[in-house]
mmJSON file of the N, C-alpha and C atoms, coordinates in Angstrom:
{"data_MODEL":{"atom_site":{
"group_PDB":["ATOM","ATOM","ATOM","ATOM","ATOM","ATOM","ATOM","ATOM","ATOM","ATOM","ATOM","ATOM","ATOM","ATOM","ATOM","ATOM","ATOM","ATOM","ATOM","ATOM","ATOM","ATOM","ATOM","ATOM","ATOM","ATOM","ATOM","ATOM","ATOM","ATOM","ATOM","ATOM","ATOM","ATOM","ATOM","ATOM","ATOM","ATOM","ATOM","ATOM","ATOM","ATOM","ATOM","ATOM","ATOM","ATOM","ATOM","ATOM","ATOM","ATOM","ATOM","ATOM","ATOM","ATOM","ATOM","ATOM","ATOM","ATOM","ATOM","ATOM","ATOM","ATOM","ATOM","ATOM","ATOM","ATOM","ATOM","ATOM","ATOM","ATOM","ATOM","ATOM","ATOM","ATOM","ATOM","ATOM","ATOM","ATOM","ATOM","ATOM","ATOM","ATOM","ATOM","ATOM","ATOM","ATOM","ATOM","ATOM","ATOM","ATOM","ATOM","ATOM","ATOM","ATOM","ATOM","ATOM","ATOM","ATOM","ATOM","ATOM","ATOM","ATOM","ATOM","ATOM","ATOM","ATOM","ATOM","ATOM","ATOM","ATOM","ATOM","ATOM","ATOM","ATOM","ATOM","ATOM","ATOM","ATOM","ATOM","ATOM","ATOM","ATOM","ATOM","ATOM","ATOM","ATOM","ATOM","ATOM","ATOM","ATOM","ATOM","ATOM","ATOM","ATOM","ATOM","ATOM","ATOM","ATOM","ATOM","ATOM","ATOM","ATOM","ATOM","ATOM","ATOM","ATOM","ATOM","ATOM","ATOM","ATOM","ATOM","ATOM","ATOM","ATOM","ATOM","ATOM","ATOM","ATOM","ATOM","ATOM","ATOM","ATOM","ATOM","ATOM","ATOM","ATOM","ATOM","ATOM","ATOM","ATOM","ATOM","ATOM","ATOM","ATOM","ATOM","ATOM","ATOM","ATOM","ATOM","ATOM","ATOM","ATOM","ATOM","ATOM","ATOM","ATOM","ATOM","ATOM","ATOM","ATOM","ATOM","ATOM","ATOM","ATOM","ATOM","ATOM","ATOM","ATOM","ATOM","ATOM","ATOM","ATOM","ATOM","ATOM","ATOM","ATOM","ATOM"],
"id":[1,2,3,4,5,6,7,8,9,10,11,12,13,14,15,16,17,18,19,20,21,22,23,24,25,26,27,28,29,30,31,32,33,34,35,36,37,38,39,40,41,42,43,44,45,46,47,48,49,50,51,52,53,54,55,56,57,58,59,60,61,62,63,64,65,66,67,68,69,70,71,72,73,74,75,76,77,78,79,80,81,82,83,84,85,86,87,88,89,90,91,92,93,94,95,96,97,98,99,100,101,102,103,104,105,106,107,108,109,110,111,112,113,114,115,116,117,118,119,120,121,122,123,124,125,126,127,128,129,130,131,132,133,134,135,136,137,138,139,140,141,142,143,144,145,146,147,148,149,150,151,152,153,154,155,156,157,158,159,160,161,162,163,164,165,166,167,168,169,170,171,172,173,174,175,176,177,178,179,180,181,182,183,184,185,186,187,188,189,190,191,192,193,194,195,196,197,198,199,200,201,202,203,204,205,206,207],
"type_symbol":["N","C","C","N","C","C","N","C","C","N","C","C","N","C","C","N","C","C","N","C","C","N","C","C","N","C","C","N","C","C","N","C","C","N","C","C","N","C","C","N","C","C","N","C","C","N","C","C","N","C","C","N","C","C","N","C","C","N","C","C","N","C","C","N","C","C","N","C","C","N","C","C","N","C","C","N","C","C","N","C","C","N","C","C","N","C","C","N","C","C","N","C","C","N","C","C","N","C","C","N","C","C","N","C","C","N","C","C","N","C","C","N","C","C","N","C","C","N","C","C","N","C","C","N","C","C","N","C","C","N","C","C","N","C","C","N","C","C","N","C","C","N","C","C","N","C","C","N","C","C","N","C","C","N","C","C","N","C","C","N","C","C","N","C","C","N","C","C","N","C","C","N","C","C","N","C","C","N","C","C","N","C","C","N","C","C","N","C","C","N","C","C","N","C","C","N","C","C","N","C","C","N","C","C","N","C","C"],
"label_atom_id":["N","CA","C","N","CA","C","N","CA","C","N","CA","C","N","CA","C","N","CA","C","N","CA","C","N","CA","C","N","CA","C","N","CA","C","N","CA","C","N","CA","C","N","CA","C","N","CA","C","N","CA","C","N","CA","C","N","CA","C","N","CA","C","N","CA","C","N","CA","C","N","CA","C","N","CA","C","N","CA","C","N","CA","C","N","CA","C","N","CA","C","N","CA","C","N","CA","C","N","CA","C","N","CA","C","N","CA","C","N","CA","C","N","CA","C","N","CA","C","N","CA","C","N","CA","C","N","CA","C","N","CA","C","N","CA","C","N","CA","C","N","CA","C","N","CA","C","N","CA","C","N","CA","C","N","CA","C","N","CA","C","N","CA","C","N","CA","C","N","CA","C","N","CA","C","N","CA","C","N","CA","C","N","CA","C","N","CA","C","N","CA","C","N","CA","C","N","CA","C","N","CA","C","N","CA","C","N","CA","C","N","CA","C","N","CA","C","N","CA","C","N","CA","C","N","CA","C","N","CA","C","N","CA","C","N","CA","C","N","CA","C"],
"label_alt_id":[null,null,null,null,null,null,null,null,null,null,null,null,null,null,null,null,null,null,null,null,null,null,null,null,null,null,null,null,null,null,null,null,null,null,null,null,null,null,null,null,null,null,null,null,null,null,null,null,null,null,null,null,null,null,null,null,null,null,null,null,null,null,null,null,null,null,null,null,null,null,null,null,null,null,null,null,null,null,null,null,null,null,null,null,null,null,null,null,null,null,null,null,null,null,null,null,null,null,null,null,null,null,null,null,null,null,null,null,null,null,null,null,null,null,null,null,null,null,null,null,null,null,null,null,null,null,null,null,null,null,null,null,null,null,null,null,null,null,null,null,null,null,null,null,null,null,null,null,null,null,null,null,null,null,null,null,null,null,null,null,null,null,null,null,null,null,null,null,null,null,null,null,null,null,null,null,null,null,null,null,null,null,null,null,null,null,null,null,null,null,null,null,null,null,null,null,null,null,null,null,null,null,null,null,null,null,null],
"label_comp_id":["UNK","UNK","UNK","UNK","UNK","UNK","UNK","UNK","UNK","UNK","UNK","UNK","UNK","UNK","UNK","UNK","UNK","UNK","UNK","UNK","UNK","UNK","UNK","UNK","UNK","UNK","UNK","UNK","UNK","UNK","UNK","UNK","UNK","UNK","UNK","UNK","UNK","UNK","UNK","UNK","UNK","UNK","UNK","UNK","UNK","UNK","UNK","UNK","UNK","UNK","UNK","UNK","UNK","UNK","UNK","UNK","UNK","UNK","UNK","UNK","UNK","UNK","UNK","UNK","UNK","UNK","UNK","UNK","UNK","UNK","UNK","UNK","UNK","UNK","UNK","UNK","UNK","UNK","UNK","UNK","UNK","UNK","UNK","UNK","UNK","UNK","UNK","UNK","UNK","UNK","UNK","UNK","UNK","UNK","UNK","UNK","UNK","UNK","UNK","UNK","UNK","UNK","UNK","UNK","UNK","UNK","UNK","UNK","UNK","UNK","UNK","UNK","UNK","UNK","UNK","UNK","UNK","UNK","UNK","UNK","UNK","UNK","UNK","UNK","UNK","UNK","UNK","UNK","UNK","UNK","UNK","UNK","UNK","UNK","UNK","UNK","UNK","UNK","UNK","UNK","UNK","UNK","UNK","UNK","UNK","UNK","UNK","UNK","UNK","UNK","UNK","UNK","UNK","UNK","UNK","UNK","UNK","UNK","UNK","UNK","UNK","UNK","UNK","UNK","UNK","UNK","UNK","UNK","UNK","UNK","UNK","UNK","UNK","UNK","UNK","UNK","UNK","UNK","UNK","UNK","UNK","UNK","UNK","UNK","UNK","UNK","UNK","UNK","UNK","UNK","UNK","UNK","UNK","UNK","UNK","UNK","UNK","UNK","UNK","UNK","UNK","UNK","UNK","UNK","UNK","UNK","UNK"],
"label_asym_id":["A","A","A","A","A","A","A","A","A","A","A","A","A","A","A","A","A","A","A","A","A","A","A","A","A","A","A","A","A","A","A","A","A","A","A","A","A","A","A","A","A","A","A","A","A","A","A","A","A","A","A","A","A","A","A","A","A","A","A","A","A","A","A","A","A","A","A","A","A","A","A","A","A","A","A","A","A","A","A","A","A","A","A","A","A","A","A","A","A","A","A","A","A","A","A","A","A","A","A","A","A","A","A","A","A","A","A","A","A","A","A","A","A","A","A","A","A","A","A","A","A","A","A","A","A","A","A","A","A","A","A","A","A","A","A","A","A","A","A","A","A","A","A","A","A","A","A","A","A","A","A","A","A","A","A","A","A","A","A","A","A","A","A","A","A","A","A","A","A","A","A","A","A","A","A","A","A","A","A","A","A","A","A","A","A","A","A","A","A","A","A","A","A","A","A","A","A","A","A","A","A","A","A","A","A","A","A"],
"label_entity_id":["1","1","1","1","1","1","1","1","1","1","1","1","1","1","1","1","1","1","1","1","1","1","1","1","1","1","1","1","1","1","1","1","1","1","1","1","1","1","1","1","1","1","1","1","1","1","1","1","1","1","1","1","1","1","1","1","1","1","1","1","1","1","1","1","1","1","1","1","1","1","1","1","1","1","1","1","1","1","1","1","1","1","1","1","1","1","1","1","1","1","1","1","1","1","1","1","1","1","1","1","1","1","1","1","1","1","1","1","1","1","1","1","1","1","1","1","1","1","1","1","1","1","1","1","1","1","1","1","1","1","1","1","1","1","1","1","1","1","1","1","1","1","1","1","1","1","1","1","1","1","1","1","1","1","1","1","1","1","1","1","1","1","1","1","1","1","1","1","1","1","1","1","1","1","1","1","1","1","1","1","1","1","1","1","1","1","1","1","1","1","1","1","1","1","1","1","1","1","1","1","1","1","1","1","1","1","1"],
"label_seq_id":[1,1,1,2,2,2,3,3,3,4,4,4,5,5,5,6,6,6,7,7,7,8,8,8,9,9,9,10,10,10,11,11,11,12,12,12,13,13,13,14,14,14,15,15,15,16,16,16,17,17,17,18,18,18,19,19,19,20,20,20,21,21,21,22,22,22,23,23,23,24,24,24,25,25,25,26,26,26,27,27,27,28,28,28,29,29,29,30,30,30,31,31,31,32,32,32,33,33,33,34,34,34,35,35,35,36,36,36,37,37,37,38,38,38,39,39,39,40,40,40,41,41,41,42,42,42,43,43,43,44,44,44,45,45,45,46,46,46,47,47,47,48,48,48,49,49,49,50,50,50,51,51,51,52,52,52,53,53,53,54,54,54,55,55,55,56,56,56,57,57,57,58,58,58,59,59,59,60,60,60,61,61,61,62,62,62,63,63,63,64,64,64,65,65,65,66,66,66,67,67,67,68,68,68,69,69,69],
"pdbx_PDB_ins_code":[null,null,null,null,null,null,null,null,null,null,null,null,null,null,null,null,null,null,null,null,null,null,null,null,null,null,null,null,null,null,null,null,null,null,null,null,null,null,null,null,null,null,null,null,null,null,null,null,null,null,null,null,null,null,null,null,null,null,null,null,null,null,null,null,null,null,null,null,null,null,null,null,null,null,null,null,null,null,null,null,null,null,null,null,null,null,null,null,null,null,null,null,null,null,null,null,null,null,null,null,null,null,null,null,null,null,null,null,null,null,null,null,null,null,null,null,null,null,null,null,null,null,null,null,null,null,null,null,null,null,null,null,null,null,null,null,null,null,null,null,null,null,null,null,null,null,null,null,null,null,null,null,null,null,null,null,null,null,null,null,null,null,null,null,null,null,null,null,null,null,null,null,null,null,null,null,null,null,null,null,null,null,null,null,null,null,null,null,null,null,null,null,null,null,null,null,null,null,null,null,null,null,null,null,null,null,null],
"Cartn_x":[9.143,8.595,8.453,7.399,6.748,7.429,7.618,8.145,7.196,6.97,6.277,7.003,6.874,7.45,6.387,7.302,6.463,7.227,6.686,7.094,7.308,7.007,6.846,7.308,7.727,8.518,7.656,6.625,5.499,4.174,3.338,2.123,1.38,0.037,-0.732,-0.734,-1.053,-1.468,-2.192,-3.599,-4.676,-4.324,-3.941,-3.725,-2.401,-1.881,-0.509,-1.687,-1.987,-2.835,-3.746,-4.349,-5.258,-4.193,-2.709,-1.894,-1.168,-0.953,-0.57,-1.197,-2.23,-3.885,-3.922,-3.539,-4.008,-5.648,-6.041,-7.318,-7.938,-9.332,-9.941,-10.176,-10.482,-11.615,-10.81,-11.004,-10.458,-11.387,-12.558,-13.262,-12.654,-12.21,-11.805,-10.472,-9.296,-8.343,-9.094,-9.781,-10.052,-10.398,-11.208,-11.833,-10.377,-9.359,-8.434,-7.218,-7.448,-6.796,-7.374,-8.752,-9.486,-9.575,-9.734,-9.512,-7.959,-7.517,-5.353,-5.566,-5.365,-4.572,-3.499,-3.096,-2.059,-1.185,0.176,1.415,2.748,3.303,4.15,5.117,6.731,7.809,7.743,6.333,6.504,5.283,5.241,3.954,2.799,1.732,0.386,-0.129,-0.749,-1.238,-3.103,-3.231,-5.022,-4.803,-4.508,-4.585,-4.434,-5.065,-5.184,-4.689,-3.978,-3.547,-1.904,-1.621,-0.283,0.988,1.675,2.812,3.616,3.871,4.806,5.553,7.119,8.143,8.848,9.782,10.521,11.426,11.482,12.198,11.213,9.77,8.658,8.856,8.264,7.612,6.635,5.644,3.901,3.302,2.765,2.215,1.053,-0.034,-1.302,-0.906,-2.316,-1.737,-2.475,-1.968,-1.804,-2.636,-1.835,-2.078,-0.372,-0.1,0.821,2.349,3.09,4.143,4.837,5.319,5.771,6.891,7.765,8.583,8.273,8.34,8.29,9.561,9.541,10.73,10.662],
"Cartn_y":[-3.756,-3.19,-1.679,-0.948,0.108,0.708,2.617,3.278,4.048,4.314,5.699,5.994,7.564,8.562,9.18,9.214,10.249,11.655,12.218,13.462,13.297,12.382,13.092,11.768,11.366,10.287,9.48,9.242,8.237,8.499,7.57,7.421,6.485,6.438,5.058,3.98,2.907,2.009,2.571,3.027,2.859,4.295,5.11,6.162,6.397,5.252,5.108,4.446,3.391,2.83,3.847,5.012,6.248,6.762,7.349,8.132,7.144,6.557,5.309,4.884,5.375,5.072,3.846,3.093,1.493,1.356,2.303,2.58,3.676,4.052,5.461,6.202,4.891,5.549,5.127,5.242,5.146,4.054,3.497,2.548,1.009,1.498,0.077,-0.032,1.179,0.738,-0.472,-0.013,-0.22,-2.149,-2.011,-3.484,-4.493,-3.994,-5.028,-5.207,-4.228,-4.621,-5.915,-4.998,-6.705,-7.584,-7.57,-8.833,-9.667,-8.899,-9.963,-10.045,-8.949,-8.755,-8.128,-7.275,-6.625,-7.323,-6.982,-7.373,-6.246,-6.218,-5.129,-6.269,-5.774,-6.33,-7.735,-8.623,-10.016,-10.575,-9.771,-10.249,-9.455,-10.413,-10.121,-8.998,-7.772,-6.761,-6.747,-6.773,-6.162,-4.793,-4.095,-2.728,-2.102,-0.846,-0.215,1.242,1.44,2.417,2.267,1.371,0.711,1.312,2.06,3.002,2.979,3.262,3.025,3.796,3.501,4.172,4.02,4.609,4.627,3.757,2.945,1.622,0.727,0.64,-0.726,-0.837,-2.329,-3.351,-3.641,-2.978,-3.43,-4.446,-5.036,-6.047,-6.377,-6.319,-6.383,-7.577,-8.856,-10.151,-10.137,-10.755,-10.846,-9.307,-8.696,-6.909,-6.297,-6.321,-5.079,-5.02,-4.349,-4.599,-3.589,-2.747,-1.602,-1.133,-0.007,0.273,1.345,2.029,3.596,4.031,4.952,5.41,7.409],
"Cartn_z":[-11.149,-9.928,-10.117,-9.856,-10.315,-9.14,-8.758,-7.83,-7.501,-6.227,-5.653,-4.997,-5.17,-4.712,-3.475,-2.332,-1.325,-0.679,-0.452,-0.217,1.769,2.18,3.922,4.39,5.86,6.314,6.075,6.633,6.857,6.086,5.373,4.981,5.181,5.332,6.081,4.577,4.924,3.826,3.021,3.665,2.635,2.153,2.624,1.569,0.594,0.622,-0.047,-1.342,-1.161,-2.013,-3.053,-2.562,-3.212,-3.916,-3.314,-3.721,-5.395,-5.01,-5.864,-6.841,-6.687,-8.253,-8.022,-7.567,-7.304,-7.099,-5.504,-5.887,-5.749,-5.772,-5.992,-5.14,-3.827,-2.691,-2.02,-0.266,0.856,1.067,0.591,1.069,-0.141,-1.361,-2.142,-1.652,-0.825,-0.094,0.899,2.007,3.271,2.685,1.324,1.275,0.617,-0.168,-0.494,0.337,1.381,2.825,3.285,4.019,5.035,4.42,3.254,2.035,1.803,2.653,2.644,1.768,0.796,-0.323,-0.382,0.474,0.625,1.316,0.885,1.98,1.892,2.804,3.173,3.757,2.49,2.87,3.171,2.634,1.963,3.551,4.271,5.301,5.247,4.845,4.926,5.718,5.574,6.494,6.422,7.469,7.429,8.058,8.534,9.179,7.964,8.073,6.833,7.319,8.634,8.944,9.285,8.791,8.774,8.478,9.064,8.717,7.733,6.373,5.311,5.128,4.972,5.156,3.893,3.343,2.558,2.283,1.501,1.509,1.82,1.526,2.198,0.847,0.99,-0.885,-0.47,-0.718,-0.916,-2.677,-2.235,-3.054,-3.311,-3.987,-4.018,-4.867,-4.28,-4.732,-5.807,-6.753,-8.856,-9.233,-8.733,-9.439,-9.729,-8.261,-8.752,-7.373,-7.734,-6.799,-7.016,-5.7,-5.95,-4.549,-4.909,-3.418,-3.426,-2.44,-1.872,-2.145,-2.53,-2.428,-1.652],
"occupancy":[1.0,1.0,1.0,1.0,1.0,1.0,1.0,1.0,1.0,1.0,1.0,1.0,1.0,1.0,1.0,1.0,1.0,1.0,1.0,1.0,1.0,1.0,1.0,1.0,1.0,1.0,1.0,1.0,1.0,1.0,1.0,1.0,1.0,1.0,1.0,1.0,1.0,1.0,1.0,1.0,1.0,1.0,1.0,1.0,1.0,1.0,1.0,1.0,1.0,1.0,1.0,1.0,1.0,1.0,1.0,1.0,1.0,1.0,1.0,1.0,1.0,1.0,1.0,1.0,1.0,1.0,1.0,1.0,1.0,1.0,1.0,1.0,1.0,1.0,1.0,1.0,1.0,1.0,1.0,1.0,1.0,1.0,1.0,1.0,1.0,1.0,1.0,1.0,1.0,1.0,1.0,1.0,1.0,1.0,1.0,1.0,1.0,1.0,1.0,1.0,1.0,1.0,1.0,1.0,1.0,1.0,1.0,1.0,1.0,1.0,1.0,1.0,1.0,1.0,1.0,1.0,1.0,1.0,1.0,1.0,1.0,1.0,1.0,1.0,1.0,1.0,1.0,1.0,1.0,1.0,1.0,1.0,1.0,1.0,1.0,1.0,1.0,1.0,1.0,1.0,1.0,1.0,1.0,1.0,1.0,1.0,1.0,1.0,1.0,1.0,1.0,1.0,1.0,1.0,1.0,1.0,1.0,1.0,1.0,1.0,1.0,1.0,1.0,1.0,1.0,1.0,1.0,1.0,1.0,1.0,1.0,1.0,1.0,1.0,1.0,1.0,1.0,1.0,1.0,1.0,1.0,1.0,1.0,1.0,1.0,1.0,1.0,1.0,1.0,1.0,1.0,1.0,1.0,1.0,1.0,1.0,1.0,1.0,1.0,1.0,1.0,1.0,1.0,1.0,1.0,1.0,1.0],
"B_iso_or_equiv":[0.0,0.0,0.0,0.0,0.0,0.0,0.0,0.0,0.0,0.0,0.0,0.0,0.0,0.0,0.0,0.0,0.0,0.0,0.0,0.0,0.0,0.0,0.0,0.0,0.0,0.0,0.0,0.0,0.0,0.0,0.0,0.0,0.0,0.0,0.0,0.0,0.0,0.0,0.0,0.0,0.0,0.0,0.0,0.0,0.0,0.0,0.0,0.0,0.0,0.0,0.0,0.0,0.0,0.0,0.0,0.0,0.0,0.0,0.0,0.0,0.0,0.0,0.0,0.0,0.0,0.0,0.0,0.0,0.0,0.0,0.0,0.0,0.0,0.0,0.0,0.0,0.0,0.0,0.0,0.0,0.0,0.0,0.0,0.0,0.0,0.0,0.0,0.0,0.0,0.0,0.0,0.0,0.0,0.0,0.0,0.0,0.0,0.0,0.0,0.0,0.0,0.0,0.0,0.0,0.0,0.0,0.0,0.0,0.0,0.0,0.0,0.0,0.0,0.0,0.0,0.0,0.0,0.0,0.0,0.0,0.0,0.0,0.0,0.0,0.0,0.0,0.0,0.0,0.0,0.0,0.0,0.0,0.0,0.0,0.0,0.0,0.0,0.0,0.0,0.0,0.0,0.0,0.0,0.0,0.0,0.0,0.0,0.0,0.0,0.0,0.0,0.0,0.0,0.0,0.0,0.0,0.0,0.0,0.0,0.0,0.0,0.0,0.0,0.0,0.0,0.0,0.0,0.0,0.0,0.0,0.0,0.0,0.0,0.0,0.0,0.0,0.0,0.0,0.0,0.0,0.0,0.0,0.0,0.0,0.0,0.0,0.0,0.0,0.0,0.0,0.0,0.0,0.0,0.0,0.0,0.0,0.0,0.0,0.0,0.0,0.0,0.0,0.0,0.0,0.0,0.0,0.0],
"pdbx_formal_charge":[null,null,null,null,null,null,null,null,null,null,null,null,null,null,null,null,null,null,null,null,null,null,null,null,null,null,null,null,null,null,null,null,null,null,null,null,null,null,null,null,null,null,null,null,null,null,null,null,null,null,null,null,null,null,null,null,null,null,null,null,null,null,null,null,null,null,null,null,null,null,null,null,null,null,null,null,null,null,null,null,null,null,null,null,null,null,null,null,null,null,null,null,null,null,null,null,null,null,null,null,null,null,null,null,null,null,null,null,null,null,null,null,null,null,null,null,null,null,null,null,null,null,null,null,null,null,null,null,null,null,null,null,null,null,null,null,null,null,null,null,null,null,null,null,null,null,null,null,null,null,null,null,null,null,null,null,null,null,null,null,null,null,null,null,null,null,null,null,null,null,null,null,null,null,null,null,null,null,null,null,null,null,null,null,null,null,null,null,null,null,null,null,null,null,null,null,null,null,null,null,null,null,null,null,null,null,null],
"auth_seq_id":[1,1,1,2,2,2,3,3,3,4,4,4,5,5,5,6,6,6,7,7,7,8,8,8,9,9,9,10,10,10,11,11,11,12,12,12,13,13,13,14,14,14,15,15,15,16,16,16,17,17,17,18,18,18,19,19,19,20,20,20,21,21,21,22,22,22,23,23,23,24,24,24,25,25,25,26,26,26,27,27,27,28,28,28,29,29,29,30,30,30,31,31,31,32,32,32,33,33,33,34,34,34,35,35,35,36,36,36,37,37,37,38,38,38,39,39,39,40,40,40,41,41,41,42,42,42,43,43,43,44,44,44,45,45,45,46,46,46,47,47,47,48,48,48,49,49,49,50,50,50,51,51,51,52,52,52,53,53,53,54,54,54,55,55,55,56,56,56,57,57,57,58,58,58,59,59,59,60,60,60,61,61,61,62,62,62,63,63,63,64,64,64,65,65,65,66,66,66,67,67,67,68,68,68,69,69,69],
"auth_comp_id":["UNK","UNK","UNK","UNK","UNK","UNK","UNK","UNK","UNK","UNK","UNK","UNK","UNK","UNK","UNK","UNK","UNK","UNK","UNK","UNK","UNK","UNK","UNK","UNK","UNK","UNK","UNK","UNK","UNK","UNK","UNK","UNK","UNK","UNK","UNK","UNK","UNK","UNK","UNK","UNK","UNK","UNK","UNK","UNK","UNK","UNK","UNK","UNK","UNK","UNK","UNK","UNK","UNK","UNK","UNK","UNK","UNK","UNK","UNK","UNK","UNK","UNK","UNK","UNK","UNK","UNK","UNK","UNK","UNK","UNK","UNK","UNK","UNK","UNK","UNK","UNK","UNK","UNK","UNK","UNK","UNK","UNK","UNK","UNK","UNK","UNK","UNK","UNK","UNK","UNK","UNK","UNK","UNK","UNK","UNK","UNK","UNK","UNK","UNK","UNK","UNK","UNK","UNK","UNK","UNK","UNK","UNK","UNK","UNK","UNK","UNK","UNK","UNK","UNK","UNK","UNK","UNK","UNK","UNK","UNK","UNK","UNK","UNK","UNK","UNK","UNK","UNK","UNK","UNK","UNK","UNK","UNK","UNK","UNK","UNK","UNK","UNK","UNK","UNK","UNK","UNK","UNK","UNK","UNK","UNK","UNK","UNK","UNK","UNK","UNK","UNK","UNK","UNK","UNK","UNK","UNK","UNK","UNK","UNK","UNK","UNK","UNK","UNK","UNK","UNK","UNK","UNK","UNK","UNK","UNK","UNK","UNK","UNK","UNK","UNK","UNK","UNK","UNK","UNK","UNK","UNK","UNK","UNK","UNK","UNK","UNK","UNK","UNK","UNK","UNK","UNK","UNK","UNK","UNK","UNK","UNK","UNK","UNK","UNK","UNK","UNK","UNK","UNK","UNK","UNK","UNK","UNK"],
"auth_asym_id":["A","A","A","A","A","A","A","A","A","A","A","A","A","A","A","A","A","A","A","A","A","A","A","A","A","A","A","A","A","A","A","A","A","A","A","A","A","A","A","A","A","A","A","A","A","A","A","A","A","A","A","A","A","A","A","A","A","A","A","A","A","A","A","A","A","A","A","A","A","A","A","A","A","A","A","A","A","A","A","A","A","A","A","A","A","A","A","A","A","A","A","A","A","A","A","A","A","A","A","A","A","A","A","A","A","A","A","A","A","A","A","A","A","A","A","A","A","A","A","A","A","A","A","A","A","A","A","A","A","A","A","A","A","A","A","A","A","A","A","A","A","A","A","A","A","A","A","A","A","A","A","A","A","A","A","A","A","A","A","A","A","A","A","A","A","A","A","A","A","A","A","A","A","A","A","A","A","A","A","A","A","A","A","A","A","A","A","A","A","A","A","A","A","A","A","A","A","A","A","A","A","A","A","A","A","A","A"],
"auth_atom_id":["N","CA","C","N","CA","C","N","CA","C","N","CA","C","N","CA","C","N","CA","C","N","CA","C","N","CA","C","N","CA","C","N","CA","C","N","CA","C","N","CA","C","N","CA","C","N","CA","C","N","CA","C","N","CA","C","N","CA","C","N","CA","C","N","CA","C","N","CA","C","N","CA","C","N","CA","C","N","CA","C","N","CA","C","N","CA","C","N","CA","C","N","CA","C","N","CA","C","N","CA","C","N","CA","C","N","CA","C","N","CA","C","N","CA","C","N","CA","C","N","CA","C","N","CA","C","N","CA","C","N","CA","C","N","CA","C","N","CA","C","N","CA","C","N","CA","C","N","CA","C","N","CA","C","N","CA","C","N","CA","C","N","CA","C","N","CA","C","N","CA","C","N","CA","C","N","CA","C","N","CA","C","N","CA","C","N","CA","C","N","CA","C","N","CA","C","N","CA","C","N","CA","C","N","CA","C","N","CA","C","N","CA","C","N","CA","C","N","CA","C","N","CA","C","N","CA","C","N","CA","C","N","CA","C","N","CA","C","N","CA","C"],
"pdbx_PDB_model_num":[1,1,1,1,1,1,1,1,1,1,1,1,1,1,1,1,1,1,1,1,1,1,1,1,1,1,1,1,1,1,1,1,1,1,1,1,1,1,1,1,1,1,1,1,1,1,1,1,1,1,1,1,1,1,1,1,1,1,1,1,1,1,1,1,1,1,1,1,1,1,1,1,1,1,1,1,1,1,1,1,1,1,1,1,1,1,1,1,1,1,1,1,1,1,1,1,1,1,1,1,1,1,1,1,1,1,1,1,1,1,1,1,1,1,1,1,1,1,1,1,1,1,1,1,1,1,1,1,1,1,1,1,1,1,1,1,1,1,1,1,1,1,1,1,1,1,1,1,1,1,1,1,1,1,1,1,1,1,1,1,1,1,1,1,1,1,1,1,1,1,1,1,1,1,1,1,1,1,1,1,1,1,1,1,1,1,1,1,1,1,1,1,1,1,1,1,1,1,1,1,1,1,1,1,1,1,1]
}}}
Protein backbone atom coordinates (compact mmCIF):
# COMPACT_ATOMS: atom_id res chain seq x y z
CA UNK A 1 0.00 0.00 0.00
CA UNK A 2 1.56 3.16 -1.41
CA UNK A 3 1.47 6.55 1.18
CA UNK A 4 0.46 10.11 0.54
CA UNK A 5 1.44 12.61 2.33
CA UNK A 6 -0.73 15.83 2.84
CA UNK A 7 0.15 18.86 4.24
CA UNK A 8 -3.51 20.45 5.43
CA UNK A 9 -6.51 18.64 7.46
CA UNK A 10 -8.74 18.01 4.58
CA UNK A 11 -8.43 17.47 0.69
CA UNK A 12 -11.24 16.78 -1.88
CA UNK A 13 -11.12 13.41 -3.76
CA UNK A 14 -10.48 14.53 -7.04
CA UNK A 15 -7.68 16.59 -6.10
CA UNK A 16 -6.11 14.05 -3.84
CA UNK A 17 -6.22 11.92 -6.99
CA UNK A 18 -4.07 14.99 -9.20
CA UNK A 19 -1.87 15.39 -6.02
CA UNK A 20 -1.23 11.67 -5.93
CA UNK A 21 -0.18 11.37 -9.87
CA UNK A 22 -2.83 8.79 -10.12
CA UNK A 23 -4.24 11.29 -12.54
CA UNK A 24 -3.32 14.45 -14.63
CA UNK A 25 -6.40 16.47 -15.00
CA UNK A 26 -9.25 17.36 -12.72
CA UNK A 27 -11.43 16.06 -15.59
CA UNK A 28 -9.70 12.12 -15.70
CA UNK A 29 -10.21 12.59 -11.68
CA UNK A 30 -13.89 13.75 -12.20
CA UNK A 31 -14.34 10.62 -14.98
CA UNK A 32 -12.85 7.54 -12.66
CA UNK A 33 -14.98 8.88 -9.92
CA UNK A 34 -18.52 8.86 -11.90
CA UNK A 35 -17.14 5.74 -13.27
CA UNK A 36 -17.21 3.84 -9.35
CA UNK A 37 -13.96 3.33 -9.52
CA UNK A 38 -13.04 4.83 -6.58
CA UNK A 39 -13.70 3.79 -2.98
CA UNK A 40 -12.87 5.43 0.27
CA UNK A 41 -12.35 3.22 3.39
CA UNK A 42 -13.80 0.06 1.38
CA UNK A 43 -17.29 2.08 0.17
CA UNK A 44 -17.78 3.06 -3.25
CA UNK A 45 -17.75 7.07 -3.75
CA UNK A 46 -19.13 9.09 -6.85
CA UNK A 47 -18.71 12.65 -5.37
CA UNK A 48 -15.64 13.92 -6.43
CA UNK A 49 -15.63 16.62 -3.82
CA UNK A 50 -15.57 14.15 -1.08
CA UNK A 51 -13.60 15.17 2.07
CA UNK A 52 -10.30 13.11 2.71
CA UNK A 53 -8.78 13.05 5.89
CA UNK A 54 -5.82 11.60 7.24
CA UNK A 55 -6.09 8.09 8.02
CA UNK A 56 -8.72 7.43 4.68
CA UNK A 57 -7.77 4.14 2.27
CA UNK A 58 -8.69 5.14 -1.18
CA UNK A 59 -8.68 2.46 -3.85
CA UNK A 60 -8.91 2.77 -7.49
CA UNK A 61 -10.35 -0.62 -8.64
CA UNK A 62 -7.32 -3.01 -10.26
CA UNK A 63 -4.90 0.15 -10.20
CA UNK A 64 -3.82 1.17 -7.03
CA UNK A 65 -4.38 1.48 -3.20
CA UNK A 66 -3.15 3.92 -1.00
CA UNK A 67 -3.60 5.82 2.75
CA UNK A 68 -3.24 9.41 3.46
CA UNK A 69 -1.26 10.00 5.76
Amino acid sequence: MKEVKINTEIIKLDQLLKFAGITQTGGQSKMIISDGLVSVNGKNVKERGKKIKKGDIIEIKDRDTFIVI
